[in-house]
C-alpha positions in Angstrom: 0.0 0.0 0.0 1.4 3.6 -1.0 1.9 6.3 1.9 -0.3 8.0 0.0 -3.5 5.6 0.6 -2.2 4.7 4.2 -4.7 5.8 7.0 -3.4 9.2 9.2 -2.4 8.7 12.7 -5.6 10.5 13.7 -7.9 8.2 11.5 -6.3 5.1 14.0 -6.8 7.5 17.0 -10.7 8.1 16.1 -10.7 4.9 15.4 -9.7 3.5 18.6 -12.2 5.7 20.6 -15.0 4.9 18.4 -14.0 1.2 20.3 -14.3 2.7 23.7 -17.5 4.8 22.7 -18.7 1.1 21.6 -17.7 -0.9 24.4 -19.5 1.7 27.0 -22.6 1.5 25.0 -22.6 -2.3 25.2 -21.8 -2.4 28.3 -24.7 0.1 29.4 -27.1 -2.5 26.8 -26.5 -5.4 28.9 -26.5 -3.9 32.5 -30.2 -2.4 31.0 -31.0 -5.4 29.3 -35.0 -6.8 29.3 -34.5 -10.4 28.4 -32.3 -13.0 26.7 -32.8 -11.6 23.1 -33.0 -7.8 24.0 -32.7 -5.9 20.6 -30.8 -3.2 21.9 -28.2 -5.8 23.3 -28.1 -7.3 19.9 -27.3 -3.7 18.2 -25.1 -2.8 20.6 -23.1 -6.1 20.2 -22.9 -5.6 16.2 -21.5 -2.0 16.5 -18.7 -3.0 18.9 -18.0 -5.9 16.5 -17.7 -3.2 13.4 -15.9 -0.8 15.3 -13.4 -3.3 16.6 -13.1 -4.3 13.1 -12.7 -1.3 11.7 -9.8 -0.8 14.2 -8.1 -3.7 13.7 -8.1 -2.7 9.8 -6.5 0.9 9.9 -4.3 -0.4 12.7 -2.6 -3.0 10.3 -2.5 -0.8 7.6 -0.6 2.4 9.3 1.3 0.3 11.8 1.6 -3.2 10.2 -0.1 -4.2 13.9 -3.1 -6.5 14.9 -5.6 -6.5 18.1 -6.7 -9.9 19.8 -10.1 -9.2 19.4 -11.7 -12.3 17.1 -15.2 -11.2 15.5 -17.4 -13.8 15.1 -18.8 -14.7 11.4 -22.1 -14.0 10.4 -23.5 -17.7 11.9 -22.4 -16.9 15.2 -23.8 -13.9 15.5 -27.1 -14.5 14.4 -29.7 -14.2 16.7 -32.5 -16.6 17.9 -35.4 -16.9 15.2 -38.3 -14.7 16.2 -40.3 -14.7 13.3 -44.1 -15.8 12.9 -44.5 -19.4 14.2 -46.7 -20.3 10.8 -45.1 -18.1 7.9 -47.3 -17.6 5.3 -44.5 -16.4 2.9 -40.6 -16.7 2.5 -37.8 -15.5 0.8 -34.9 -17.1 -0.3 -31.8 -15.5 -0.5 -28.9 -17.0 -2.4 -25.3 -15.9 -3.4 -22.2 -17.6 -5.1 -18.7 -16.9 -6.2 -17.0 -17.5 -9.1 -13.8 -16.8 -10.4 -13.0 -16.5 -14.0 -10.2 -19.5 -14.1 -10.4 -20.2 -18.1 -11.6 -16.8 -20.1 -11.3 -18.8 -23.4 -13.4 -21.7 -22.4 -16.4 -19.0 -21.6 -15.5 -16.9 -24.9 -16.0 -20.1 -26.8 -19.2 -21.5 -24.9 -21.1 -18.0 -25.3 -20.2 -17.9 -28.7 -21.8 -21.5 -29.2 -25.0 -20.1 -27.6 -25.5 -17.0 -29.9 -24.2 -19.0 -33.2 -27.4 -21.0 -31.9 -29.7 -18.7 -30.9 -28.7 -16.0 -33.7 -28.9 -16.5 -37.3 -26.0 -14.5 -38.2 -24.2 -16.0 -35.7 -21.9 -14.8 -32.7 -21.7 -11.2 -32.2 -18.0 -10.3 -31.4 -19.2 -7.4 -29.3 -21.5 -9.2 -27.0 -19.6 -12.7 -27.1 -15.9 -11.7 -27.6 -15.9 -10.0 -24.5 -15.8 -11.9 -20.8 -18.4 -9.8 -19.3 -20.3 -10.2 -22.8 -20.0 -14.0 -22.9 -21.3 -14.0 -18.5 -24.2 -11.9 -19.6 -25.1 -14.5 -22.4 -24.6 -17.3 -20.6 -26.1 -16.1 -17.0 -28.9 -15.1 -19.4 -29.3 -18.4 -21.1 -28.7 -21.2 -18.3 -30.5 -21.2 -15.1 -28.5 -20.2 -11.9 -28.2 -24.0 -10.7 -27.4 -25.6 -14.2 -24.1 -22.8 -14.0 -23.9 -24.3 -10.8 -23.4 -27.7 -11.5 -21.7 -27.2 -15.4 -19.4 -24.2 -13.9 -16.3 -26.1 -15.4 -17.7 -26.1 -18.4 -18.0 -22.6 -18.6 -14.6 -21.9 -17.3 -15.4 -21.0 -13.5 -14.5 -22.3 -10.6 -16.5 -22.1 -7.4 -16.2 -19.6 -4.4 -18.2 -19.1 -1.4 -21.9 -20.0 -1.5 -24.6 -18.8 0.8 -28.5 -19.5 0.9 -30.9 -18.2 3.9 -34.4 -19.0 4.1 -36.3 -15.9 5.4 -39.9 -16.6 6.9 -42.3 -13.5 6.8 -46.5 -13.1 7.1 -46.9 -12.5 3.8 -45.7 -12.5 0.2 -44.3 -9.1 -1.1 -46.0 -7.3 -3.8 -45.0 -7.8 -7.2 -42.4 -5.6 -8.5 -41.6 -4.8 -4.9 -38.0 -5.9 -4.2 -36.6 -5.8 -8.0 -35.0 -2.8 -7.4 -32.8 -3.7 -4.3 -33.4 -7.8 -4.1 -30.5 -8.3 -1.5 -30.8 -5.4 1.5 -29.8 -7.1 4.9 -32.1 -9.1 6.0 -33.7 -9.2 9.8 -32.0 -12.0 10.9 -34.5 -12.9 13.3 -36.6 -13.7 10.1 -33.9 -16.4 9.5 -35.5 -19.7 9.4 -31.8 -21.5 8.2 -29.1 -20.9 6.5 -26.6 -23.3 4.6 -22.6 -21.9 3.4 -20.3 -23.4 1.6 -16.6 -22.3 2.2 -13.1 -23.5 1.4 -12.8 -22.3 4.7 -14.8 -25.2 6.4 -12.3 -27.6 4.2 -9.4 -26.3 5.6 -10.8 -27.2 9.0 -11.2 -30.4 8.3 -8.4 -30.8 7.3 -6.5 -29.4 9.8 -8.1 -32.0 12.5 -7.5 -34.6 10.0 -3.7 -33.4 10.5 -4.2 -33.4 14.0 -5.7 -37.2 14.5 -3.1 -38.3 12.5 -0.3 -37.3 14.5 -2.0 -38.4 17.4 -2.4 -42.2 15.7 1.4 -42.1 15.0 2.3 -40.8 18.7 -0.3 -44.1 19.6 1.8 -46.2 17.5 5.1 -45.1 18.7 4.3 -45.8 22.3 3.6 -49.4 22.1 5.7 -51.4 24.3 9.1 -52.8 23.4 7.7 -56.3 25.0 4.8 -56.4 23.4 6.1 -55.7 20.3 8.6 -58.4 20.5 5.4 -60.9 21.3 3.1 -59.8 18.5 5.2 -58.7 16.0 7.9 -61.5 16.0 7.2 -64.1 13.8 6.8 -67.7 14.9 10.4 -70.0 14.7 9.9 -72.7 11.6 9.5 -76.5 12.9 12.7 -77.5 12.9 11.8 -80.6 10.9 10.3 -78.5 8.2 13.3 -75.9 8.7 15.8 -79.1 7.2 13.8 -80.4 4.1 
C-alpha cells in the first residue's frame, strides 16, 4: 500500500475511541437489558464488532499491527429466530462466487449459444468480450445448471450462501426488483446453509491433527509387546531341514 492511501495517525486515534464509545454502550445494553434476546443488546453487540473491526483494519495498515479481538462470522452472530411461528411467505436468499479461471473456455461456450440462438451467428461485441460471454450465458442457463456445469463454462467455485427468510406475507409484485438483496432481519432467518473452502481447511486441519496423534499411539507401544506380536513364529525344525 502507497503512503499515499495509508490511513493518518488521527484516523487510527478516532478509530480507537470509536472502540471505547462502543464498548461503554454495550456495556450500558447489557446492565439495561430486558430479556435474553434484548434488541438493543443485539445492536449494541454488532457495533462493537464493526468498530473493533474497523480498528483492527486501519491499525494493520498504518502500523503493520493486529488487536486480539476475534469477530465472530455471520452464523455466530445471528440471533435466535423470532419470526411468525406459521409463515405464510418466504424468501430465499442466495449468493455464489466464481472466479474466472479459463476466459477462453467462456468466450468459446457463449459464442456456441449465440451461433445457436442467432442466425448470423456470434456477435464479437457481445460474445468476444468476458463480461459479454457472463451476460449471455447467465442469461441463457439457469443459476443451478451454472452451478453444477461451472467447469464447463470456465469458472470455478467460491463461497456460497442461501438463507431461508420466513415472513406473514408474500411481497407485492415488483416490490423488491429494485434492491433484491438489503440485509435481511436475521431474526426472520428460518436456516441458513454456506459453503466455504474455509470449512475444508478445517477439516483438514483436525485430519492433520488425528493423525499425528495415531502415529504418537503407534510409537508408544511397548518394546515387549512388540517383541510378542510382532515377531514371527520360529519354523518347525523338521520343516526348517527339508
Amino acid at each position: 500500500m502507497s503512503d499515499a492511501a495509508q490511513p493518518t495517525a488521527a484516523e487510527v486515534r478516532a478509530a480507537a475511541e470509536a472502540v471505547k464509545t462502543a464498548l461503554d454502550r454495550h456495556l450500558a445494553a447489557v446492565e439495561r437489558r430486558t430479556g435474553e434476546d434484548d434488541p438493543a443488546v443485539y445492536e449494541a453487540f454488532n457495533e462493537l464488532a464493526a468498530a473493533a473491526e474497523a480498528y483492527d483494519e486501519l491499525l494493520y495498515d498504518r502500523y503493520d499491527e493486529v488487536t486480539p479481538f476475534e469477530i465472530p462470522g455471520a452464523e455466530d452472530s445471528l440471533p435466535p429466530y423470532a419470526g411468525p411461528e406459521e409463515p405464510n411467505a418466504l424468501s430465499v436468499l442466495i449468493r455464489r462466487d466464481y472466479a474466472v479461471v479459463e476466459p477462453q473456455r467462456l468466450l468459446a461456450q457463449a459464442q456456441r449459444v449465440e451461433a445457436a440462438e442467432f442466425e448470423d451467428g456470434a456477435d464479437a461485441e457481445a460474445s468476444g468480450t468476458v463480461h459479454g460471454a457472463l451476460g449471455l450465458l447467465f442469461g441463457e442457463f439457469e443459476p443451478d445448471e451454472i452451478a453444477s456445469r461451472h467447469k464447463e463454462f470456465g469458472l470455478e467455485e467460491g463461497d456460497s450462501t442461501l438463507w431461508v427468510l420466513a415472513a406473514d406475507e408474500p411481497a407485492e409484485p415488483g416490490e423488491w426488483l429494485e434492491t433484491p438483496f438489503e440485509q435481511p432481519d436475521p431474526q426472520q432467518v428460518v436456516c441458513r446453509f454456506d459453503v466455504s473452502s474455509v470449512f475444508d481447511d478445517d477439516v483438514e486441519d483436525e485430519a492433520a491433527d488425528d493423525d499425528e496423534e495415531d502415529d504418537e499411539e503407534d510409537v508408544d507401544v511397548d518394546d515387549d509387546e512388540a517383541g510378542e506380536e510382532g515377531d514371527p513364529e520360529p519354523l518347525d525344525a523338521g520343516r526348517a531341514g527339508r
